[in-house]
PyMOL commands that place a pseudoatom at each C-alpha (Angstrom):
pseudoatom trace, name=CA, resn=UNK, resi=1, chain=A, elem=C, hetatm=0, pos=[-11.094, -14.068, 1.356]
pseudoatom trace, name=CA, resn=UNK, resi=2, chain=A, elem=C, hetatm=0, pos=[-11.202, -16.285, -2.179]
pseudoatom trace, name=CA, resn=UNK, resi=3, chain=A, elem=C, hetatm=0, pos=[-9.020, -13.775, -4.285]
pseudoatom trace, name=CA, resn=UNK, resi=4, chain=A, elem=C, hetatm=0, pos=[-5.179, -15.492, -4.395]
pseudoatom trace, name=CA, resn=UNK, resi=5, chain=A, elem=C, hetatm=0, pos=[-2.104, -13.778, -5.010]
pseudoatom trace, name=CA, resn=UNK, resi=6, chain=A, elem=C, hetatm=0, pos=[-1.020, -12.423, -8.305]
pseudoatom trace, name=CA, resn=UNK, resi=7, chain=A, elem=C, hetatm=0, pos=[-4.814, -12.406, -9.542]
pseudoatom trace, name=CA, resn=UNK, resi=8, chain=A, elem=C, hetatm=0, pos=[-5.956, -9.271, -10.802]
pseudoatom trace, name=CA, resn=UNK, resi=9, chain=A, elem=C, hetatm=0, pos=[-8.618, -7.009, -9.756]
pseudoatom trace, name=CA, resn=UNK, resi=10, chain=A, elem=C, hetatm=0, pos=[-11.777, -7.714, -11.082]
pseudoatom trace, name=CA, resn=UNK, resi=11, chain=A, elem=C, hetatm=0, pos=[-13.675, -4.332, -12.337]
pseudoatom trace, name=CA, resn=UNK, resi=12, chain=A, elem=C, hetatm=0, pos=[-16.540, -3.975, -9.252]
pseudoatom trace, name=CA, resn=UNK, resi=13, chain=A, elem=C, hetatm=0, pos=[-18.616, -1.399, -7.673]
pseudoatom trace, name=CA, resn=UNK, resi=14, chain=A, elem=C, hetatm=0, pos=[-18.383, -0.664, -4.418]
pseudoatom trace, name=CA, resn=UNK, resi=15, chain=A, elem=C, hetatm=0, pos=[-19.025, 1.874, -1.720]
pseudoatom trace, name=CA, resn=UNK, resi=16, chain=A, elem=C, hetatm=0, pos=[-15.996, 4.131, -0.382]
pseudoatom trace, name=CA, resn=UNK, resi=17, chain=A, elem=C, hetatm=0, pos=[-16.222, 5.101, 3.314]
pseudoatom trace, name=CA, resn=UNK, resi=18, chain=A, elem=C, hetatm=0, pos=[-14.346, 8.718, 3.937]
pseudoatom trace, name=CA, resn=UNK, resi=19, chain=A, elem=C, hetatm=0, pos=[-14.907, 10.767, 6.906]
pseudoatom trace, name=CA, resn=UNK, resi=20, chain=A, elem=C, hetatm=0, pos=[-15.302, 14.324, 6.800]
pseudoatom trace, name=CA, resn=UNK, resi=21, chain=A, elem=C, hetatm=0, pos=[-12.973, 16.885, 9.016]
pseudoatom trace, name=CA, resn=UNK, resi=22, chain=A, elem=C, hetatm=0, pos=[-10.920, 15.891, 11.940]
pseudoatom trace, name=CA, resn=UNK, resi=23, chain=A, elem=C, hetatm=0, pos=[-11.749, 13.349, 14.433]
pseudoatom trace, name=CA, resn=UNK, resi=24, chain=A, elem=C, hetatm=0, pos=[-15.004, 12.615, 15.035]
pseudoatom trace, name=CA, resn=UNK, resi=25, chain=A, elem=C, hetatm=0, pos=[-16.493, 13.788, 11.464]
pseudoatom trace, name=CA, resn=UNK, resi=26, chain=A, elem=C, hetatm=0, pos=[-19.019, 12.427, 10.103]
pseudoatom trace, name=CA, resn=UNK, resi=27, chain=A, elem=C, hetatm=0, pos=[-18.321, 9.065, 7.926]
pseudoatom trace, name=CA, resn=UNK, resi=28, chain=A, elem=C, hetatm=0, pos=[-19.594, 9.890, 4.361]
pseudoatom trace, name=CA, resn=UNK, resi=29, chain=A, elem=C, hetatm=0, pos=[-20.607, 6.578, 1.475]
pseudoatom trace, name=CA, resn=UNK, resi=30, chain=A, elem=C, hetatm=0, pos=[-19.677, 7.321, -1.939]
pseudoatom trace, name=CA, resn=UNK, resi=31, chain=A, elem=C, hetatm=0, pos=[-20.410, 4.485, -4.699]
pseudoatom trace, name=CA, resn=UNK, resi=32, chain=A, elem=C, hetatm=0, pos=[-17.277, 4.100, -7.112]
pseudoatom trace, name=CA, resn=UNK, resi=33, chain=A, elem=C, hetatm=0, pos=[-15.657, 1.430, -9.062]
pseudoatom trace, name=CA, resn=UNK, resi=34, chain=A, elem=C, hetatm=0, pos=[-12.615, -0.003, -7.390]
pseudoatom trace, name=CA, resn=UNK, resi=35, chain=A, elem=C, hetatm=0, pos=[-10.689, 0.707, -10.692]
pseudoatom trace, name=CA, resn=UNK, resi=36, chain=A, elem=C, hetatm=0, pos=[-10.658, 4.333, -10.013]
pseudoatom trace, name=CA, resn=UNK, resi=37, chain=A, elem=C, hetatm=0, pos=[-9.310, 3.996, -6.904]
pseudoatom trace, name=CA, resn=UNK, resi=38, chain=A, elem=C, hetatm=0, pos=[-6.370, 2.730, -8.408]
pseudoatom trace, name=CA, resn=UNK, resi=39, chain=A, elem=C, hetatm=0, pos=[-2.864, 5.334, -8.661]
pseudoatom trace, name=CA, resn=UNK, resi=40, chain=A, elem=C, hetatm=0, pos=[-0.788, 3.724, -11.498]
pseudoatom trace, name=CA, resn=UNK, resi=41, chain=A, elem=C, hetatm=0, pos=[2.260, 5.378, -9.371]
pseudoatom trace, name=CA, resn=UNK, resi=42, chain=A, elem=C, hetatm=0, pos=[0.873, 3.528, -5.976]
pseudoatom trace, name=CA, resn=UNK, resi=43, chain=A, elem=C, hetatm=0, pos=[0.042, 0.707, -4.064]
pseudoatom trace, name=CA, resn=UNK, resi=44, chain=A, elem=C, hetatm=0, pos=[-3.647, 0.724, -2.960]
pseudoatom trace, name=CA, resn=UNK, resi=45, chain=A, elem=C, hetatm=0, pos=[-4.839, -0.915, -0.102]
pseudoatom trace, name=CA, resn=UNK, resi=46, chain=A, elem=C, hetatm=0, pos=[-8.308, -2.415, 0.649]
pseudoatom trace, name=CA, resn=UNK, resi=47, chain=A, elem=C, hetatm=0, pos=[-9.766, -2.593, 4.174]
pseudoatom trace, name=CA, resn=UNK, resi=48, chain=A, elem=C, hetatm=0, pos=[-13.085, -4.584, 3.944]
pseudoatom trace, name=CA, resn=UNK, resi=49, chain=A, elem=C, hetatm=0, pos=[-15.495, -5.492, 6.697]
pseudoatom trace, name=CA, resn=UNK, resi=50, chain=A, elem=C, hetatm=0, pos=[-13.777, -4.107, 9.914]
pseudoatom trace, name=CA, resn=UNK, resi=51, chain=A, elem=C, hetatm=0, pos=[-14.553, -4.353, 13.195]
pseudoatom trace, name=CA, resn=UNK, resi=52, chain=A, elem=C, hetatm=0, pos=[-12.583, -1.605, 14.029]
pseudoatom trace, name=CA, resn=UNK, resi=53, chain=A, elem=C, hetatm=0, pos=[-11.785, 0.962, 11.521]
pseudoatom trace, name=CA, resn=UNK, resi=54, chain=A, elem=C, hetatm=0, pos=[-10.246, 3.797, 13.562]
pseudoatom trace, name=CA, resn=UNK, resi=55, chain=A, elem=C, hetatm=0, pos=[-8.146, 1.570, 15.674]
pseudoatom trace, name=CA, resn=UNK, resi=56, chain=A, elem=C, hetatm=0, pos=[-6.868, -0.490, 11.951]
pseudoatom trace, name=CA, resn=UNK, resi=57, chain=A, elem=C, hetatm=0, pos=[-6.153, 2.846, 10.447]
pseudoatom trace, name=CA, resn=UNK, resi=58, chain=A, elem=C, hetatm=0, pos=[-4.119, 3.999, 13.613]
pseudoatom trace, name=CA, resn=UNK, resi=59, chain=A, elem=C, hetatm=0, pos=[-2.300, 0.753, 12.934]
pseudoatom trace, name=CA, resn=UNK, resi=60, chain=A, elem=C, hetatm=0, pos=[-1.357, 1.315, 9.533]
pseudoatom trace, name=CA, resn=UNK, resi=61, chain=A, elem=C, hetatm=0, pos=[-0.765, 4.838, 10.014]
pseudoatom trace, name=CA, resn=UNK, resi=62, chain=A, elem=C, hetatm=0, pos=[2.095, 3.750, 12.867]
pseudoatom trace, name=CA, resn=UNK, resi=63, chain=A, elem=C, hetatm=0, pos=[3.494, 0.671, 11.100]
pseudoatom trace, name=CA, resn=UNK, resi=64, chain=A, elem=C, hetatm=0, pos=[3.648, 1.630, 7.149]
pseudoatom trace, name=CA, resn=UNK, resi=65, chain=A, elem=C, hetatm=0, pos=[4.550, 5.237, 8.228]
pseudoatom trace, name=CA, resn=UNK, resi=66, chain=A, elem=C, hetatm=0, pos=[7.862, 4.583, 5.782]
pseudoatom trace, name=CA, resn=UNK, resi=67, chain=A, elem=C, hetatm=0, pos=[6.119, 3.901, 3.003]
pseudoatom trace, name=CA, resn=UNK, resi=68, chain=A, elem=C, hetatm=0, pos=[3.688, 6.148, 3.201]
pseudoatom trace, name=CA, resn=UNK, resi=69, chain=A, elem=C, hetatm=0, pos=[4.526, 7.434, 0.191]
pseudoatom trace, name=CA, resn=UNK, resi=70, chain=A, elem=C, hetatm=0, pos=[3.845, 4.282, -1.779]
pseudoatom trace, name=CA, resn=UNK, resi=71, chain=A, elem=C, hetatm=0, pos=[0.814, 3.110, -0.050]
pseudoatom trace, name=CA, resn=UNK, resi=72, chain=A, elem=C, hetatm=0, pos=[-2.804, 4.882, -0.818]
pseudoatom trace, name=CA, resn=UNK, resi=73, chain=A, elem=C, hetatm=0, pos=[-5.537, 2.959, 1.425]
pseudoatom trace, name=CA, resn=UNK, resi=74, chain=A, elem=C, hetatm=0, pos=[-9.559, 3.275, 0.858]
pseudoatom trace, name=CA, resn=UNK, resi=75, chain=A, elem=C, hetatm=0, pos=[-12.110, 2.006, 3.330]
pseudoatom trace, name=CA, resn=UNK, resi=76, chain=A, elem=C, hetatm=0, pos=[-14.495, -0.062, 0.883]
pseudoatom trace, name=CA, resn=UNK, resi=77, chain=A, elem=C, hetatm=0, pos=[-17.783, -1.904, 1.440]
pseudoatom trace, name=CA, resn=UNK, resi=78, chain=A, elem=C, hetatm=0, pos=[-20.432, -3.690, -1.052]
pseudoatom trace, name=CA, resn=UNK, resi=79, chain=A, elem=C, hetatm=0, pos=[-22.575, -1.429, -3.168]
pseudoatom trace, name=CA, resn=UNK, resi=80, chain=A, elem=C, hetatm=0, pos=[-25.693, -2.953, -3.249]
pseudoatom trace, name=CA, resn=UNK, resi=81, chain=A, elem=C, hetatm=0, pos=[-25.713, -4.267, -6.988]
pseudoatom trace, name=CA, resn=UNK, resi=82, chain=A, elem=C, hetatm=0, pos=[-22.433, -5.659, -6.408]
pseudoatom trace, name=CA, resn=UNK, resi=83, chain=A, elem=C, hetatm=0, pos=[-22.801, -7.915, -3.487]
pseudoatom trace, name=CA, resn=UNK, resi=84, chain=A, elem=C, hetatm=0, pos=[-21.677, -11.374, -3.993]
pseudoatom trace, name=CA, resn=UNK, resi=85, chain=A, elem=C, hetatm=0, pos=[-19.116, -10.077, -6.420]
pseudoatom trace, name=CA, resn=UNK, resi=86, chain=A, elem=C, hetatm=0, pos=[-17.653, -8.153, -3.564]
pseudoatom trace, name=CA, resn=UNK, resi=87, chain=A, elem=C, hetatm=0, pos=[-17.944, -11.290, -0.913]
pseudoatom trace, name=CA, resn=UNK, resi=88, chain=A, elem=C, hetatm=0, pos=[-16.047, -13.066, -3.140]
pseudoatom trace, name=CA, resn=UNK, resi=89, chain=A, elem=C, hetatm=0, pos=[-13.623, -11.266, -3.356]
pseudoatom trace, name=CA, resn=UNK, resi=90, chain=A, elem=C, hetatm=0, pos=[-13.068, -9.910, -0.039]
pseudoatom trace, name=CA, resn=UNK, resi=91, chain=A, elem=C, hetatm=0, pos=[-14.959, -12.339, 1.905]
pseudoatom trace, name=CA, resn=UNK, resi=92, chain=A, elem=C, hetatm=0, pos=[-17.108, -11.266, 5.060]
pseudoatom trace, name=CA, resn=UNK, resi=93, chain=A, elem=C, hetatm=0, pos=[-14.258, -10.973, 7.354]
pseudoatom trace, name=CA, resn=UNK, resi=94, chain=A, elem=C, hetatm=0, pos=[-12.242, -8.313, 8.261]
pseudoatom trace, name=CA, resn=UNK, resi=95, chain=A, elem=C, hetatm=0, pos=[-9.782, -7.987, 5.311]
pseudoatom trace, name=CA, resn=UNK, resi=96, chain=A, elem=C, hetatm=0, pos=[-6.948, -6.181, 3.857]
pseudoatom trace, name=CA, resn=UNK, resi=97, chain=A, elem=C, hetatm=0, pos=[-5.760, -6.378, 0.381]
pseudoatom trace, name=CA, resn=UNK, resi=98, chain=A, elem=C, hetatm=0, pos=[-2.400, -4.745, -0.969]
pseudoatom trace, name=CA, resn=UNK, resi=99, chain=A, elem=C, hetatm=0, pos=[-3.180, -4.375, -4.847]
pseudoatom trace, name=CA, resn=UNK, resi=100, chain=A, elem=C, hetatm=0, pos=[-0.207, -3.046, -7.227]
pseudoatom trace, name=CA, resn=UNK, resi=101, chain=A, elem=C, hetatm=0, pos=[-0.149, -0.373, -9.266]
pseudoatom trace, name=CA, resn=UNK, resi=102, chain=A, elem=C, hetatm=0, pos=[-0.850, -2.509, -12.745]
pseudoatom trace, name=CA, resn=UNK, resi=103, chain=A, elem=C, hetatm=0, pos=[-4.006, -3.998, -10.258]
pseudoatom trace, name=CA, resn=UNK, resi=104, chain=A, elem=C, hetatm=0, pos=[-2.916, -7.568, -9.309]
pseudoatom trace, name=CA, resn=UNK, resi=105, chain=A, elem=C, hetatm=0, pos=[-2.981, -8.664, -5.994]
pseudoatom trace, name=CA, resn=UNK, resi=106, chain=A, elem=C, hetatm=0, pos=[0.280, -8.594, -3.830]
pseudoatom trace, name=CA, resn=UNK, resi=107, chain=A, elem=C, hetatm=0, pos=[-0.888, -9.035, -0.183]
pseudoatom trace, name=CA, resn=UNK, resi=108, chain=A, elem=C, hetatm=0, pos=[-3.855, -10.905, 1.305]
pseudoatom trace, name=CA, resn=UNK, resi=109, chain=A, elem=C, hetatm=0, pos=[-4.520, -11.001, 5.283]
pseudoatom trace, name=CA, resn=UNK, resi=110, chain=A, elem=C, hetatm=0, pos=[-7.045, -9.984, 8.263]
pseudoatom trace, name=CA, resn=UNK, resi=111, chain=A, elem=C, hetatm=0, pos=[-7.012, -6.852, 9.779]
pseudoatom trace, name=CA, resn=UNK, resi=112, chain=A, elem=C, hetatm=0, pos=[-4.694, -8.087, 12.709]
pseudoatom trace, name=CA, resn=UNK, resi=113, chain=A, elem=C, hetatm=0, pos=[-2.215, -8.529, 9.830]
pseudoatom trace, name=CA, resn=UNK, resi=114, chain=A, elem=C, hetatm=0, pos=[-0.812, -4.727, 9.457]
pseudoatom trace, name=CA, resn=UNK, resi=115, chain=A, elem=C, hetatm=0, pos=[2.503, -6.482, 10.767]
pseudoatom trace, name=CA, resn=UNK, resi=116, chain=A, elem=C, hetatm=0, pos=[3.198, -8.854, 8.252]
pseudoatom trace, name=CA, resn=UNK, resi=117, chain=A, elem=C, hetatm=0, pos=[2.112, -6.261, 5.960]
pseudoatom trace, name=CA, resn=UNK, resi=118, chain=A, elem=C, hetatm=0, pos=[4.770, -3.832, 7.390]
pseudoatom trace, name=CA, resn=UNK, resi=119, chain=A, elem=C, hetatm=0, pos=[7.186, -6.683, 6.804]
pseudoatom trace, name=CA, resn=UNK, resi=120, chain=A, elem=C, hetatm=0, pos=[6.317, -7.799, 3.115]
pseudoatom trace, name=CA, resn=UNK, resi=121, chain=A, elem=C, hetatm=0, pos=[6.823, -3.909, 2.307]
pseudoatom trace, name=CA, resn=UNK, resi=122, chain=A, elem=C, hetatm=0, pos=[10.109, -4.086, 3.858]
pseudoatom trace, name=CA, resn=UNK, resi=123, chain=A, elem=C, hetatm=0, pos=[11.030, -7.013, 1.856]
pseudoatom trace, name=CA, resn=UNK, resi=124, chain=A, elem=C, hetatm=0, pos=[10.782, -5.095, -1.319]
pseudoatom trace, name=CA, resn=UNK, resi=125, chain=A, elem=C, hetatm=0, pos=[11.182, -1.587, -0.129]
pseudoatom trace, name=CA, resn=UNK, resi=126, chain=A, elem=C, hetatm=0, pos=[14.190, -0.715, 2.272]
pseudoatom trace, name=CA, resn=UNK, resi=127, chain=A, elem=C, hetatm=0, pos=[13.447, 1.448, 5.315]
pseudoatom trace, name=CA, resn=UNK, resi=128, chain=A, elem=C, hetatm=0, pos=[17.122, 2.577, 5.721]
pseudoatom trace, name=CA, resn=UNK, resi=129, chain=A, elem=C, hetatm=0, pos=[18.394, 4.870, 3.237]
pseudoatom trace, name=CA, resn=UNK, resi=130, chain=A, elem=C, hetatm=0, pos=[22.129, 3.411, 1.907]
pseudoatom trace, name=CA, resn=UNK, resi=131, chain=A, elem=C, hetatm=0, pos=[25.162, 4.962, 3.279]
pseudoatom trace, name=CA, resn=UNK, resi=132, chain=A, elem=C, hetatm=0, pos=[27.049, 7.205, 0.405]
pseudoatom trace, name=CA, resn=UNK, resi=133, chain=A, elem=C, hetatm=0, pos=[30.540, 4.243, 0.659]
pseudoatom trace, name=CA, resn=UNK, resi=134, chain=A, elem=C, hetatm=0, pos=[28.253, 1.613, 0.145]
pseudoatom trace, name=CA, resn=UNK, resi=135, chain=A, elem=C, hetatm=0, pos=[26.813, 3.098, -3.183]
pseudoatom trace, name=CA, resn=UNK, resi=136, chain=A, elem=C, hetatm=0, pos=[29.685, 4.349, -4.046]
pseudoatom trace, name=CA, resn=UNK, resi=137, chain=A, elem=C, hetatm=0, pos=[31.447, 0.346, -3.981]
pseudoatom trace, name=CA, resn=UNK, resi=138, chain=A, elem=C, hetatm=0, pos=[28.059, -1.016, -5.569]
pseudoatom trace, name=CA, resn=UNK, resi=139, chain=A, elem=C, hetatm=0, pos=[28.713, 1.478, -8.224]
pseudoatom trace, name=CA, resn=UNK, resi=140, chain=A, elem=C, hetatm=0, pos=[32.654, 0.582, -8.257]
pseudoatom trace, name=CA, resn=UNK, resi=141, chain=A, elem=C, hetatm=0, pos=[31.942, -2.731, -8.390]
pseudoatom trace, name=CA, resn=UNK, resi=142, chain=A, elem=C, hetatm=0, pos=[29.913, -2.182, -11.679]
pseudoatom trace, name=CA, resn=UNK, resi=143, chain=A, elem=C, hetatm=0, pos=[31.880, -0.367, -13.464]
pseudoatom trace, name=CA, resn=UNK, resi=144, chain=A, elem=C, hetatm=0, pos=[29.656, 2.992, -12.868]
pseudoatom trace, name=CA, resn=UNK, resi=145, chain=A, elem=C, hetatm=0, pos=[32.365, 5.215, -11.163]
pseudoatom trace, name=CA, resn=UNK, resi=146, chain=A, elem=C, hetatm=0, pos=[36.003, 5.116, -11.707]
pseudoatom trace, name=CA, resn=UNK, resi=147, chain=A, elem=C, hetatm=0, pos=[36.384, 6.779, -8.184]
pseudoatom trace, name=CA, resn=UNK, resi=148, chain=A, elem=C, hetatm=0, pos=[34.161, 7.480, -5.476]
pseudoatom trace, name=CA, resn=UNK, resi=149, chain=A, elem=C, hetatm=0, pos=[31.619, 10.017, -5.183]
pseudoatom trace, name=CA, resn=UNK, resi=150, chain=A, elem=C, hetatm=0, pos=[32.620, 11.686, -2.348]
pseudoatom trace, name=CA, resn=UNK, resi=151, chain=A, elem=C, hetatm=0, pos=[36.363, 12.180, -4.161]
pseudoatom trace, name=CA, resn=UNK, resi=152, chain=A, elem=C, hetatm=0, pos=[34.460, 13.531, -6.993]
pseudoatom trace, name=CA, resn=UNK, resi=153, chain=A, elem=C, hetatm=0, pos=[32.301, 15.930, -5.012]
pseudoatom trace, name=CA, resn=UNK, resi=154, chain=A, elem=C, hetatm=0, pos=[35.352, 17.095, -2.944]
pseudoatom trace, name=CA, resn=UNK, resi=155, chain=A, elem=C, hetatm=0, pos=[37.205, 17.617, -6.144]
pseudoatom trace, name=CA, resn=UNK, resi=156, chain=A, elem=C, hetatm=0, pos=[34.627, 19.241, -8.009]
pseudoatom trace, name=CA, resn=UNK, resi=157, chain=A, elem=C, hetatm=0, pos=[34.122, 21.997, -4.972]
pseudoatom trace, name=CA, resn=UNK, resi=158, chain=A, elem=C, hetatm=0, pos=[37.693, 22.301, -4.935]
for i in range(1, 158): cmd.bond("trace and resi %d" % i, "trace and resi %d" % (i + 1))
show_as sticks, trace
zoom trace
């Protein structure tokens, strides 16, 4: 893979891979430009030349599960007009490629790295949602609450 991190996204064509129905449907090409792939309220992520898509999708289905959310992932391959562009970019191994919502690149790595991925995402975005007392002394601490919200709450249903 040649792109680095924080690059952008360069505008390309390329061919999305979808499968139709359940398991076992038939896998489907349609040409697009990467661009409109994007979500500007998403991550996207690129999976490029796999050598096994089902078992890299079962992968990131298991181990991004709590972001699933946040994450939006497209099976992609070179259109024909666009394919040394799309070498260069992705390369011609197996590749993954975490792009941001504003399209620059935040995560780079084969397909055997859906771990690393899992912890980058972590990094930034917490899997544990924060206990109500330690909100409530973050808040204290800044000068947001003059007493706790649990107090408040109990006194408001009073």
């Amino acid at each position: 893979m040649y792109i680095h991190l924080q690059t952008p996204i360069p505008e390309l064509w390329a061919e999305q891979r979808t499968k139709t129905g359940n398991l076992g449907g038939e896998t489907r090409e349609l040409q697009t430009n990467l661009f409109r792939l994007f979500n500007p309220d998403r991550f996207t992520l690129f999976y490029a030349n796999l050598t096994s898509p089902e078992k890299t999708h079962k992968l990131v289905q298991s181990l991004l599960s709590p972001w699933k959310h946040l994450v939006h992932g497209y099976q992609v391959s070179a259109a024909r007009e666009s394919e040394r562009p799309f070498g260069r970019l992705f390369g011609t191994a197996p590749a993954i490629l975490l792009v941001r919502p504003d399209s620059y690149v935040a995560f780079t790595g084969s397909e055997h790295s859906v771990p690393a991925l899992a912890k980058y995402l972590e990094q930034w975005f917490s899997t544990q949602p924060q206990s109500a007392d330690r909100e409530n002394g973050h808040a204290r601490t800044h000068g947001l609450l003059e007493r706790p919200l649990a107090s408040f709450g109990k006194r408001a249903l009073r």
